[in-house]
N, CA, C and O atoms as a DFTB+ gen file, in Angstrom:
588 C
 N C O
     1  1     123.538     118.220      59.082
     2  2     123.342     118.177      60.502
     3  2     122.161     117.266      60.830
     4  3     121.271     117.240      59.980
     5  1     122.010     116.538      61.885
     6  2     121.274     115.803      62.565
     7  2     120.094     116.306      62.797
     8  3     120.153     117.357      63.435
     9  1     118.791     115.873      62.455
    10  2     117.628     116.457      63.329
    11  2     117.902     116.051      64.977
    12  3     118.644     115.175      65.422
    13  1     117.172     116.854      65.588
    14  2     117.388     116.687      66.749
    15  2     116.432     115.686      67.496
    16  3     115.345     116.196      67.226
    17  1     116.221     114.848      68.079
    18  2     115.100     113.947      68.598
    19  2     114.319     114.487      69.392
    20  3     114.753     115.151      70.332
    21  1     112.647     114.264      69.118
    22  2     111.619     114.903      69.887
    23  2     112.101     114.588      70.972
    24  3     112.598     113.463      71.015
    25  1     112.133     115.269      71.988
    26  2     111.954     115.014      73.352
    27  2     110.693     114.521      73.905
    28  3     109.641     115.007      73.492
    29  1     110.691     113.582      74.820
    30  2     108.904     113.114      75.180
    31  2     108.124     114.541      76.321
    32  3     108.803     115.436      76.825
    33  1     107.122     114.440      76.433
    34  2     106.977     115.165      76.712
    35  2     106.430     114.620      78.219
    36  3     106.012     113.510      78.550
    37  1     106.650     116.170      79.174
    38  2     105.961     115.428      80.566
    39  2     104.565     115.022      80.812
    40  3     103.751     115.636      80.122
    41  1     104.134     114.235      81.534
    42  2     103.082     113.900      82.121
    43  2     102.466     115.147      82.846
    44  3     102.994     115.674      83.825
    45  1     100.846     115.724      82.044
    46  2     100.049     116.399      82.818
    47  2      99.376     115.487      83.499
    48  3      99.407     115.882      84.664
    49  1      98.645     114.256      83.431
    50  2      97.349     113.690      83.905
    51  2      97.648     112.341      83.721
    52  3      98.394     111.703      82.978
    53  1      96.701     112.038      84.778
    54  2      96.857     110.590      85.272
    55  2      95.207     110.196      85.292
    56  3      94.333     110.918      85.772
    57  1      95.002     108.921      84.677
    58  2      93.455     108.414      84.225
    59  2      93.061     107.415      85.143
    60  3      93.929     106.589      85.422
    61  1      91.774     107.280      85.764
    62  2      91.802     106.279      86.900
    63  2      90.165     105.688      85.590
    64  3      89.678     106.208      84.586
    65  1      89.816     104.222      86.493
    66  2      88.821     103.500      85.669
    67  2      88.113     104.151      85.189
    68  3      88.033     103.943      83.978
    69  1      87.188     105.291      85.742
    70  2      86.425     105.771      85.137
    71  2      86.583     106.792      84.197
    72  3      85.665     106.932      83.389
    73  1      87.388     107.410      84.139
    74  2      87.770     108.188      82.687
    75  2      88.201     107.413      81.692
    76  3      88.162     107.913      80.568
    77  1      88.644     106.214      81.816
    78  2      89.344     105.414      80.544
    79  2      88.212     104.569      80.063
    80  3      88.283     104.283      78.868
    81  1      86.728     103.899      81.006
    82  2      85.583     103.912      80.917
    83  2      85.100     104.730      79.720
    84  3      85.020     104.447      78.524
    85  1      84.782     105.918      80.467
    86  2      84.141     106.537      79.479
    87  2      84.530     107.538      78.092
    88  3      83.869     108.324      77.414
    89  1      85.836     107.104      78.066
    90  2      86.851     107.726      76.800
    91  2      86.422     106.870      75.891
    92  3      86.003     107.108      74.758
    93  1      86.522     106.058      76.333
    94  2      86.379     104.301      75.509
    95  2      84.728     104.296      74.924
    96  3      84.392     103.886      73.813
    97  1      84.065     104.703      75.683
    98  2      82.759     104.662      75.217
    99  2      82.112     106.420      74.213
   100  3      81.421     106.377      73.195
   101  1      82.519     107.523      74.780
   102  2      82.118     108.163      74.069
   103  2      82.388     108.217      72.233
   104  3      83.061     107.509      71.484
   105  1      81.806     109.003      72.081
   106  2      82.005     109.350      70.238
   107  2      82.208     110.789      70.004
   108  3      81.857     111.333      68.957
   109  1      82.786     111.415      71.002
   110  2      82.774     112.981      71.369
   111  2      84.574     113.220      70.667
   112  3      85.209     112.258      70.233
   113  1      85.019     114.353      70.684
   114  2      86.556     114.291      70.661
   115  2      87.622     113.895      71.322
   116  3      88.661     113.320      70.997
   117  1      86.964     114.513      72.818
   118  2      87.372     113.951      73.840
   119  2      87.893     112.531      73.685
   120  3      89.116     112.659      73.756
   121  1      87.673     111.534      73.549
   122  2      88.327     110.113      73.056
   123  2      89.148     110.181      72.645
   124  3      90.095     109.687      73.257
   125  1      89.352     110.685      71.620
   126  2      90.611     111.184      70.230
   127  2      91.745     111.951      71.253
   128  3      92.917     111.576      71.222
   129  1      91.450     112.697      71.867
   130  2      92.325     113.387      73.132
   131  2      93.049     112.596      73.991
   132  3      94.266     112.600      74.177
   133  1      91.967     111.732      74.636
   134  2      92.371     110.962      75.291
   135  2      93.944     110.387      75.132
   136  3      95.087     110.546      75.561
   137  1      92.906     109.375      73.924
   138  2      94.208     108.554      72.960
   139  2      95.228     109.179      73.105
   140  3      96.218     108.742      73.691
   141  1      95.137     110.234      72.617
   142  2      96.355     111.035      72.409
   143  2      97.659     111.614      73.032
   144  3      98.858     111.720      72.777
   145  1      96.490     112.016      74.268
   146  2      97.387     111.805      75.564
   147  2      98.475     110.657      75.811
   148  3      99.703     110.670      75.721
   149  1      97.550     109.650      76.159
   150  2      97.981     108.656      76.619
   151  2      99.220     108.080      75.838
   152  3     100.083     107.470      76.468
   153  1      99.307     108.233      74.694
   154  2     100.350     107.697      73.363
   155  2     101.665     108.396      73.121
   156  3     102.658     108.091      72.461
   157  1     101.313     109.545      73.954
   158  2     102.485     110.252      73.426
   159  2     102.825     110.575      75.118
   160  3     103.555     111.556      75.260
   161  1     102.561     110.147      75.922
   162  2     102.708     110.085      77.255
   163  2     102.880     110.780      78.143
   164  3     103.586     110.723      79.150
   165  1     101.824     111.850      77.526
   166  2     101.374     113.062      78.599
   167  2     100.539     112.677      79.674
   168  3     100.686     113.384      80.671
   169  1      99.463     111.502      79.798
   170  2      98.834     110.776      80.524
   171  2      99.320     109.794      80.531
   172  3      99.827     109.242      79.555
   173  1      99.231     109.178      82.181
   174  2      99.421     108.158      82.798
   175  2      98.770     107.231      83.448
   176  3      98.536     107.547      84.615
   177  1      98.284     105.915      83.034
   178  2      97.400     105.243      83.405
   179  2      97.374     104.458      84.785
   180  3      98.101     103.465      84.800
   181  1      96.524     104.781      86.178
   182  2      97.034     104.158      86.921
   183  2      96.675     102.405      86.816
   184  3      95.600     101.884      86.520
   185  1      97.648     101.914      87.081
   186  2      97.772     100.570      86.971
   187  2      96.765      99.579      87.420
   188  3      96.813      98.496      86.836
   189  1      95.751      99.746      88.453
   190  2      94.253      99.365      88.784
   191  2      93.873      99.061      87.262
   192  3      93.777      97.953      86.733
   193  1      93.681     100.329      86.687
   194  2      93.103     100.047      85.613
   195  2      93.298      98.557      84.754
   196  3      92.304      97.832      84.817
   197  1      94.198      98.142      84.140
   198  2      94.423      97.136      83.782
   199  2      93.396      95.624      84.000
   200  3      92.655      94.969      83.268
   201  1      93.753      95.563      85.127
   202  2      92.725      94.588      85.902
   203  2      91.289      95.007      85.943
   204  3      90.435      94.270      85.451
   205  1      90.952      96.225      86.538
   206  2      89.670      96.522      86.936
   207  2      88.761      96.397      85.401
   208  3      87.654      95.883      85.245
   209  1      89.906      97.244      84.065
   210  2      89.234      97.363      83.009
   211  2      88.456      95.744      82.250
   212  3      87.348      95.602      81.732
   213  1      89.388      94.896      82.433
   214  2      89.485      93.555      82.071
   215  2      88.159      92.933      82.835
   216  3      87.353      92.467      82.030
   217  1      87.849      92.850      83.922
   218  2      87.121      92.473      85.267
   219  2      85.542      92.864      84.906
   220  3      84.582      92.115      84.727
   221  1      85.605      93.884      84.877
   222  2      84.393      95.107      84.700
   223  2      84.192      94.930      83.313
   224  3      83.834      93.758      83.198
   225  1      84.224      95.399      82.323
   226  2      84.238      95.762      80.845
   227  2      84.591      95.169      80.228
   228  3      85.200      95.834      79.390
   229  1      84.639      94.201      80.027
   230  2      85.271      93.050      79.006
   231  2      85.039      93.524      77.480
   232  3      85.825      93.280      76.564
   233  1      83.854      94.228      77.360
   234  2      83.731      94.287      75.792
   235  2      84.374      95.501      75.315
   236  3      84.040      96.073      74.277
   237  1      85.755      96.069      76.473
   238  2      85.904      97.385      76.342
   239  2      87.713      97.206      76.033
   240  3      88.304      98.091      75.415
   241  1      88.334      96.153      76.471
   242  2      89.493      95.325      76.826
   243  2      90.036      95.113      75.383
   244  3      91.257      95.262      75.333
   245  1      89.642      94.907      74.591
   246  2      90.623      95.156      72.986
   247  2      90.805      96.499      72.883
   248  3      91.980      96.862      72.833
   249  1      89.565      97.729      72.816
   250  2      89.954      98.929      72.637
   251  2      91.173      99.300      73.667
   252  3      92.143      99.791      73.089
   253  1      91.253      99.213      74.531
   254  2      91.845      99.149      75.752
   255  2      93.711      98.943      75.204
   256  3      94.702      99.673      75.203
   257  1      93.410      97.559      74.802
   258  2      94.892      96.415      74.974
   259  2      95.492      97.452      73.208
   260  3      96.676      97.407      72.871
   261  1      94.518      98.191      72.427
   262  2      95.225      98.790      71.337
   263  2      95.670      99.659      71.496
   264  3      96.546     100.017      70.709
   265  1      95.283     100.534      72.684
   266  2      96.330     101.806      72.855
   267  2      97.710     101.707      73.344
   268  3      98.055     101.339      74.466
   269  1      98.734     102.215      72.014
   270  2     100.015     101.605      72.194
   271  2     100.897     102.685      73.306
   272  3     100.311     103.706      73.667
   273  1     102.159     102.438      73.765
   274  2     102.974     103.332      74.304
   275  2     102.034     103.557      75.741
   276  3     102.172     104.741      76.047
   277  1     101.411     103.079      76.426
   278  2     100.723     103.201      77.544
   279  2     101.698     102.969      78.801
   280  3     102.404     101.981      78.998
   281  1     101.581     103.999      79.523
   282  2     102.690     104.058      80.662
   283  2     101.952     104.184      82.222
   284  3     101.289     105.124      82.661
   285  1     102.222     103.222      82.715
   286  2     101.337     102.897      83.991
   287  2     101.946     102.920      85.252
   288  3     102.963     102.301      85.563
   289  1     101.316     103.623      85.926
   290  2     101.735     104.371      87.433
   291  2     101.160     103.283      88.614
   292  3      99.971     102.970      88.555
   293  1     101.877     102.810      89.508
   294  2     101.542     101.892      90.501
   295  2     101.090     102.696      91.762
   296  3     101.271     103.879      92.048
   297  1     100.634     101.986      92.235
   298  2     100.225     102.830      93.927
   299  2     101.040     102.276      94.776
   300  3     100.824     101.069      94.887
   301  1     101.746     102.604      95.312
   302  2     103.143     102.457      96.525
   303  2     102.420     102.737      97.846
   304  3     101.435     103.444      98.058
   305  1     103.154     102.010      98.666
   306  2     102.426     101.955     100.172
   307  2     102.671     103.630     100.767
   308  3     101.948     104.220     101.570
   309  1     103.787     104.098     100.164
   310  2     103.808     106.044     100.164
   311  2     102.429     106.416     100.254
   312  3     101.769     106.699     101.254
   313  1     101.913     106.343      98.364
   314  2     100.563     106.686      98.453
   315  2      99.565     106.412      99.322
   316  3      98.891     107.206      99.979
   317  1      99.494     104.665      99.258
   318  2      98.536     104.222      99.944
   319  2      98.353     104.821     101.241
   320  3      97.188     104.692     101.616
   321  1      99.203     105.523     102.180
   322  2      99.454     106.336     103.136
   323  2      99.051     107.558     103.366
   324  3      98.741     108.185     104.379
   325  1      99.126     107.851     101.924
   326  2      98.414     109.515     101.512
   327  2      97.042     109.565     101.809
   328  3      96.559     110.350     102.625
   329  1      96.301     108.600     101.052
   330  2      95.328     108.179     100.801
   331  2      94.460     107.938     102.021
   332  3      93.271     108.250     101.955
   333  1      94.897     107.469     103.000
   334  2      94.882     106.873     104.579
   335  2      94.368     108.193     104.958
   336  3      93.165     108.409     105.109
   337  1      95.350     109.138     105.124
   338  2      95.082     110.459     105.365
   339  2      94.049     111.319     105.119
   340  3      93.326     111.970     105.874
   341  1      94.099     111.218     104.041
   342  2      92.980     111.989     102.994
   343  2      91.551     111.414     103.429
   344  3      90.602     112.168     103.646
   345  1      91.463     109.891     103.551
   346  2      90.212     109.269     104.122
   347  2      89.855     109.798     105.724
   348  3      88.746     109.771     106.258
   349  1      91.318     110.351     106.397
   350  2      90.616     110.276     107.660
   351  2      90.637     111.910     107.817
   352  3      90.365     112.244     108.970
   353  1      90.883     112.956     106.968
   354  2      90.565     114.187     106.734
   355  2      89.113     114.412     106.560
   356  3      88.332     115.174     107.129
   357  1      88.913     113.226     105.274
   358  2      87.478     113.194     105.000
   359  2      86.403     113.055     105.527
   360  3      85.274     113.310     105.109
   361  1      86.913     112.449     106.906
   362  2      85.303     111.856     107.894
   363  2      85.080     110.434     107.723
   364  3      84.448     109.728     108.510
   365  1      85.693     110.016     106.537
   366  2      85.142     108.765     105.905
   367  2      85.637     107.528     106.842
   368  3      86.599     107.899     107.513
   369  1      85.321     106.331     107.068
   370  2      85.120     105.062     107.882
   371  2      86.289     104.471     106.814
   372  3      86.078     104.219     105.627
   373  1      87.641     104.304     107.564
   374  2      88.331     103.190     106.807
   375  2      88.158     101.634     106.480
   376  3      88.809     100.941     105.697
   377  1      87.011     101.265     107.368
   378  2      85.981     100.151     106.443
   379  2      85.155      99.840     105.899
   380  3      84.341      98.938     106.100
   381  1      85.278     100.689     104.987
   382  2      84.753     100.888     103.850
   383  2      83.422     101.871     103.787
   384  3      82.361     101.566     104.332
   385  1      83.670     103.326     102.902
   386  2      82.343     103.624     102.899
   387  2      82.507     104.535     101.919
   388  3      83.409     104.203     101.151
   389  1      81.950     105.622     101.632
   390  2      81.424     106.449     100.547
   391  2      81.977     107.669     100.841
   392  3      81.529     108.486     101.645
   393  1      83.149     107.789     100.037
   394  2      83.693     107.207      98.639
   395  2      84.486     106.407      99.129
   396  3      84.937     106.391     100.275
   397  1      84.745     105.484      97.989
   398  2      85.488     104.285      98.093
   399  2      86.686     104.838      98.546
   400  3      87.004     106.027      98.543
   401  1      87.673     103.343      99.151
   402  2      89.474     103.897      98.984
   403  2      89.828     104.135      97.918
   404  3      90.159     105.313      97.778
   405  1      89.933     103.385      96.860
   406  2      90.294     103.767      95.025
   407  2      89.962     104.880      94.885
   408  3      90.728     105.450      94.108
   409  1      88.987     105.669      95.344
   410  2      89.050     106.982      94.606
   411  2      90.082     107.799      95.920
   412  3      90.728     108.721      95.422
   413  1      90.286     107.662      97.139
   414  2      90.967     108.308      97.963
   415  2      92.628     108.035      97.178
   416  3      93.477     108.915      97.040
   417  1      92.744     106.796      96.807
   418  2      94.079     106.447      96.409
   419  2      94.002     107.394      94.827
   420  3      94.878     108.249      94.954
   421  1      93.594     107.502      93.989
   422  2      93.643     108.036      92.603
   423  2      93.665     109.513      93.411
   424  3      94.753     110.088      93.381
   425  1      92.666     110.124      94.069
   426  2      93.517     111.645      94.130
   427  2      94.956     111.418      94.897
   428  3      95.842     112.227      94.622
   429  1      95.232     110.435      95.781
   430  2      96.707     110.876      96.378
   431  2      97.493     110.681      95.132
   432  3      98.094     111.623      94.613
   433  1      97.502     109.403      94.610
   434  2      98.239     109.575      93.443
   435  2      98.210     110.487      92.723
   436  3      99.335     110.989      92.716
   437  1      97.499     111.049      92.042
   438  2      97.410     112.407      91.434
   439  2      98.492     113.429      91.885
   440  3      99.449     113.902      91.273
   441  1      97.920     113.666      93.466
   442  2      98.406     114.606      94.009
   443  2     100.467     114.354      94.326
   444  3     101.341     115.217      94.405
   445  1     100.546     113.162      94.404
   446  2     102.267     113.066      94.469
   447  2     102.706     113.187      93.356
   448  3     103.808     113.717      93.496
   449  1     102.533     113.034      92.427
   450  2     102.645     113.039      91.035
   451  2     102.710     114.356      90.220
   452  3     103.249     114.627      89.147
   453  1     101.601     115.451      91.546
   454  2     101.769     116.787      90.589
   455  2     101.088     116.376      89.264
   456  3     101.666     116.713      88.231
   457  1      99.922     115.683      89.166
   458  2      99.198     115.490      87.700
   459  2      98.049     115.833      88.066
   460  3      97.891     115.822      89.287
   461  1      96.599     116.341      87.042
   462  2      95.451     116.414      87.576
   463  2      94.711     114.825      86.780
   464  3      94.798     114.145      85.758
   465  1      94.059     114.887      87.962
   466  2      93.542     113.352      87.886
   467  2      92.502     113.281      86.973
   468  3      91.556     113.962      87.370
   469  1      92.256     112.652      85.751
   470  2      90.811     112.153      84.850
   471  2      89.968     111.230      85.467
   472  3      90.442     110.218      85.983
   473  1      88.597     111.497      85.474
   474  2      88.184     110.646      85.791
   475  2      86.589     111.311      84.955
   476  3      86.375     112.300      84.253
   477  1      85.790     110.281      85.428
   478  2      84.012     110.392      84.944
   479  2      83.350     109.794      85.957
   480  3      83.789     109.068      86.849
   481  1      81.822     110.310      85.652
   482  2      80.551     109.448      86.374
   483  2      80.698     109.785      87.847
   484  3      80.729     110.986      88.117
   485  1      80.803     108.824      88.942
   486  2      80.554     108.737      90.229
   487  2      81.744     109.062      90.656
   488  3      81.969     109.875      91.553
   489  1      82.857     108.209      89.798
   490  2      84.165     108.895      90.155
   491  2      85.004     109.890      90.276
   492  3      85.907     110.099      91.086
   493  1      84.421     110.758      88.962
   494  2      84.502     112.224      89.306
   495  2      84.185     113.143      90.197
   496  3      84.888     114.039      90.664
   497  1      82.558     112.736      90.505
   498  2      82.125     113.153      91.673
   499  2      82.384     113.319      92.740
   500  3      82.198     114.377      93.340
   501  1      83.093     111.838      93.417
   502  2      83.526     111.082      94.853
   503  2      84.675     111.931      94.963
   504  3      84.972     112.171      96.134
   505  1      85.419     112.464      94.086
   506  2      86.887     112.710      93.649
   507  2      86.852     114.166      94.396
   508  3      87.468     114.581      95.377
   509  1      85.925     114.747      93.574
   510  2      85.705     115.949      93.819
   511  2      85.553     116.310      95.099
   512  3      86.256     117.138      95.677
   513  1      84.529     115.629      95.624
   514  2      84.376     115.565      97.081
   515  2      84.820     115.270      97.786
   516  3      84.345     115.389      98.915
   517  1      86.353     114.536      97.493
   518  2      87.560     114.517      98.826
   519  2      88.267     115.564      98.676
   520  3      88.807     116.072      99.659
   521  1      88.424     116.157      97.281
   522  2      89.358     117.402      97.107
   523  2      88.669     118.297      97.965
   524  3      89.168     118.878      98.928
   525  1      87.277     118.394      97.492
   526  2      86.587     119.780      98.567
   527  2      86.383     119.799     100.150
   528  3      86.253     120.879     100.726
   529  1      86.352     118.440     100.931
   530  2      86.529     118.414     101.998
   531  2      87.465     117.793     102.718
   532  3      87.311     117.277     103.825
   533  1      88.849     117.872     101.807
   534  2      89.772     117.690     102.319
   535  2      90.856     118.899     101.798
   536  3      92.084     118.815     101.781
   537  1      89.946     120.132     101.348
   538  2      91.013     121.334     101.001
   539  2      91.929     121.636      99.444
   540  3      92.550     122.671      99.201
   541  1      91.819     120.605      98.657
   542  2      92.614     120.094      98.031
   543  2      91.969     120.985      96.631
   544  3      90.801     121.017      96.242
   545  1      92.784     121.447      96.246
   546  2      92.403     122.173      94.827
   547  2      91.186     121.217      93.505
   548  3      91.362     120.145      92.925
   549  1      90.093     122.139      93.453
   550  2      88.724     121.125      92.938
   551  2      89.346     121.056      91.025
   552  3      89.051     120.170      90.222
   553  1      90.000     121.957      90.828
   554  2      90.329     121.939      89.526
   555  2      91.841     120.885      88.847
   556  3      92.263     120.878      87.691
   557  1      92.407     120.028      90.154
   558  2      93.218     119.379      90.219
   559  2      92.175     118.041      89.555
   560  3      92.750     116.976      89.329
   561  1      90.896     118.125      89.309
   562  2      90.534     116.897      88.969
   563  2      89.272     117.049      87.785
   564  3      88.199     117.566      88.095
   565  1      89.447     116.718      86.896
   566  2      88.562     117.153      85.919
   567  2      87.851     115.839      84.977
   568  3      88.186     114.675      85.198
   569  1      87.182     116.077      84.275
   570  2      86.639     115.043      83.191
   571  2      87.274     115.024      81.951
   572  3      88.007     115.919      81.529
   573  1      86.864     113.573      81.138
   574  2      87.758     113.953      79.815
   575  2      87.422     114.925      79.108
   576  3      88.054     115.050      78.059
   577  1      86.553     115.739      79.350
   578  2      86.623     116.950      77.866
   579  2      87.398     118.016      78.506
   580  3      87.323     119.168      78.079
   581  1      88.386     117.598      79.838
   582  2      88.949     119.214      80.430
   583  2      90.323     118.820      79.659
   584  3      91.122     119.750      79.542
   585  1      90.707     117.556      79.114
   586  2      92.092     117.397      78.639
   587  2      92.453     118.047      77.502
   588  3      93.600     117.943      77.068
């Protein structure tokens, strides 16, 4: 009889710059997780990344370009819409202010997606703080050692 073929498995989490940032840089396990995620395609990289990683981090862009099986989520004018929302829930100035749109767009994405969003640093933070004053579940968004 046939083995049966792994099935892939679903997508919990979706990684915006700053968690793939600082995956890339720690020496913790968390990294190794990361990877791991991402390879076997339980995480989903949003597609910003690519560019932003390249742009920003250059010395970070081979580690980056070696993680194989990487499956990347676009932002659709849907989201971008979400996101719209979420900014004007927030209080926040749609020209531009604190927190950025990218982080308003990474939780909507998150949130259509049904994934909890990775992130680090400021971005975690900013993140956090649209979830909390825009209602939005705070544990929907975590750091890499919550993966």
């Amino acid at each position: 009889m046939a083995a049966q073929p792994k099935s892939k498995p679903q997508p919990k989490w979706i990684i915006d710059l700053h968690g793939i940032k600082d995956a890339l840089t720690t020496r913790s396990n968390a990294k190794a997780q990361i990877l791991d995620a991402i390879q076997s395609g339980e995480m989903l990289v949003m597609r910003s990344v690519q560019d932003e990683l390249k742009n920003l981090y250059e010395h970070l862009w081979a580690d980056f370009v070696a993680i194989k099986g990487k499956k990347y989520v676009d932002t659709t004018v849907a989201v971008s819409a979400v996101a719209a929302q979420l900014q004007e829930a927030h209080g926040s100035s749609l020209l531009g202010g604190v927190p950025s749109f990218a982080h308003f767009e990474a939780v909507a994405l998150a949130r259509t997606k049904k994934l909890k969003l990775v992130s680090a640093g400021k971005g975690l933070s900013d993140c956090k703080q649209i979830a909390s004053k825009c209602g939005l579940p705070a544990t929907d968004i975590i750091d890499i050692s919550g993966v």
